[in-house]
N, C-alpha and C positions, 0 to 999 in steps of 0.2 A: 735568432733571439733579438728581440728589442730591449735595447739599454740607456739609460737617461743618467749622464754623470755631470755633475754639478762639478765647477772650477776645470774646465774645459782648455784657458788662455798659455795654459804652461807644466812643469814640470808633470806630476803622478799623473794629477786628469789628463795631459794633453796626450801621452804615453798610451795610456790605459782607451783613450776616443781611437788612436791609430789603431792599437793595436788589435781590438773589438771591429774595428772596419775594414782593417786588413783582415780579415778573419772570418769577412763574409756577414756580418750582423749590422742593422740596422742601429745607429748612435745619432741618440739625441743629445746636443748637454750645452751646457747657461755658460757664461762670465759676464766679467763686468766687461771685459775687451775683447775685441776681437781676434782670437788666437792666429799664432803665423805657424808656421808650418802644419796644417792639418790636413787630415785627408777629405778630399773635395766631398765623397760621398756623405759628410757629417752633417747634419744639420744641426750650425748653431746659433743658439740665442743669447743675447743679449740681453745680461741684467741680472741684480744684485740678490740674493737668497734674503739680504737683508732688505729689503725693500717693501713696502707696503704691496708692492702692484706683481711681486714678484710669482705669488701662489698664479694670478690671472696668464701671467707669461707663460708660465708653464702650461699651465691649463690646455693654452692656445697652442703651444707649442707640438705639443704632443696627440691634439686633437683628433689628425688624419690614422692616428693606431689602434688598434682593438685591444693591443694587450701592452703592455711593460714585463719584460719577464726580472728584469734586474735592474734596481738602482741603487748610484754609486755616487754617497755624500760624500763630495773630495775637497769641496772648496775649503779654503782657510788662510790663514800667516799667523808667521810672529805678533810678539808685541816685547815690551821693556821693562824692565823694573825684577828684578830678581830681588831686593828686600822693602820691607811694610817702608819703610820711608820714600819710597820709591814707587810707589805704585799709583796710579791715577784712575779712581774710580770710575771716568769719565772711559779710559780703555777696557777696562774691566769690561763695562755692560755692551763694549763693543764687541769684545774678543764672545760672550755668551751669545750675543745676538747672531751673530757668524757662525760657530760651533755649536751652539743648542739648538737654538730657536731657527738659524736658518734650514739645519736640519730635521727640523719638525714640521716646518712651512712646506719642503721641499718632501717628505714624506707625505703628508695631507694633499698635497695638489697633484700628487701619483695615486694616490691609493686607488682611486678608482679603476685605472687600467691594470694596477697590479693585480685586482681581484679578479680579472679577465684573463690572468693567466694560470696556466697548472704548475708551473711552481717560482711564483714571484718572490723575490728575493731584496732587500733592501741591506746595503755593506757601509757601515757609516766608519770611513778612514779615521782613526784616532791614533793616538799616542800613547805610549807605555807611559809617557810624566802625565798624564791621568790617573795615573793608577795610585789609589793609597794605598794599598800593600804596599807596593814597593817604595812608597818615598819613605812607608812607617818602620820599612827593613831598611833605609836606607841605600838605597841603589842607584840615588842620587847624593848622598851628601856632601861631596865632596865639588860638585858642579854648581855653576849660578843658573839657575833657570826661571822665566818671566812669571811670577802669581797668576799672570792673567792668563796666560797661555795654557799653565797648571789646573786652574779652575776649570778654566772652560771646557778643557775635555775631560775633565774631572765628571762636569753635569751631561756633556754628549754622552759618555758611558753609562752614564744613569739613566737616561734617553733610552739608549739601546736596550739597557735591561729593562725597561719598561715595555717598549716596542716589542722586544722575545715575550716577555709573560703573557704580552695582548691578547698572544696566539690566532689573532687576525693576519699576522704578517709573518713571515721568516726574516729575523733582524740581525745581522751576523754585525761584528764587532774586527775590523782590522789594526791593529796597531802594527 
């Protein structure tokens, strides 16, 4: 299987890069740094989902493959501000451009190799504090948690169910 996971430098991605190439499958996957401890067989690249040049990177990255059988939008972080007094607009469109839109970028500049495979897969890592159900049951209310962080994969989920409806792709959804 060829796999392409974005946020490659540490924790879920860095895990998830070993564990796929201890496993025998080919792993491709981005950060902004250079991860440590990874397994030598990974091939990775350098650079930001958020980035203007970021779709070309990929592109280039993943060139020598015929197929993508799976990818896996992992990158992300926090952010601050748990109330409206609190919150800085300026993070806001950073946490979406991260969570949405790099997820979007980062879908678009695979699709091509995904459609080369028989059964291509795209897993966009989200978060339950995305979910309005549950923040409208309350399943948070009693926690501080960041607007921006809420939002953002608030829209990634939306993302994803758009991605399933396409029916061009298989879009699974991990929180």
């Amino acid at each position: 299987m060829n796999i392409f996971i974005t946020g490659i430098s540490r924790g879920l991605g860095l895990e998830l890069a070993n564990q796929y190439a201890e496993g025998g499958h080919t792993v491709i996957g981005i950060s902004r740094s250079a991860p440590r401890g990874i397994d030598p067989q990974i091939t990775c690249l350098i650079g930001d989902v958020t980035a203007p040049t970021c779709e070309t990177t990929i592109r280039n990255g993943i060139a020598r493959l015929h197929c993508l059988d799976l990818v896996i939008n992992n990158a992300g972080c926090g952010s601050h501000g748990s109330q409206l007094d609190m919150i800085d607009p300026v993070e806001l469109s950073s946490q979406l451009e991260l969570h949405c839109v790099g997820a979007l970028v980062v879908a678009k500049a695979t699709l091509e190799k995904l459609r080369n495979s028989n059964s291509p897969k795209i897993v966009n890592v989200t978060s339950r504090l995305g979910s309005i159900r549950k923040h409208l049951r309350g399943d948070f209310h009693s926690s501080d948690f960041s607007y921006c962080y809420r939002i953002a994969k608030c829209a990634q989920n939306m993302l994803s169910v758009c991605m399933q409806q396409d029916k061009s792709i298989e879009c699974n959804l991990f929180a």
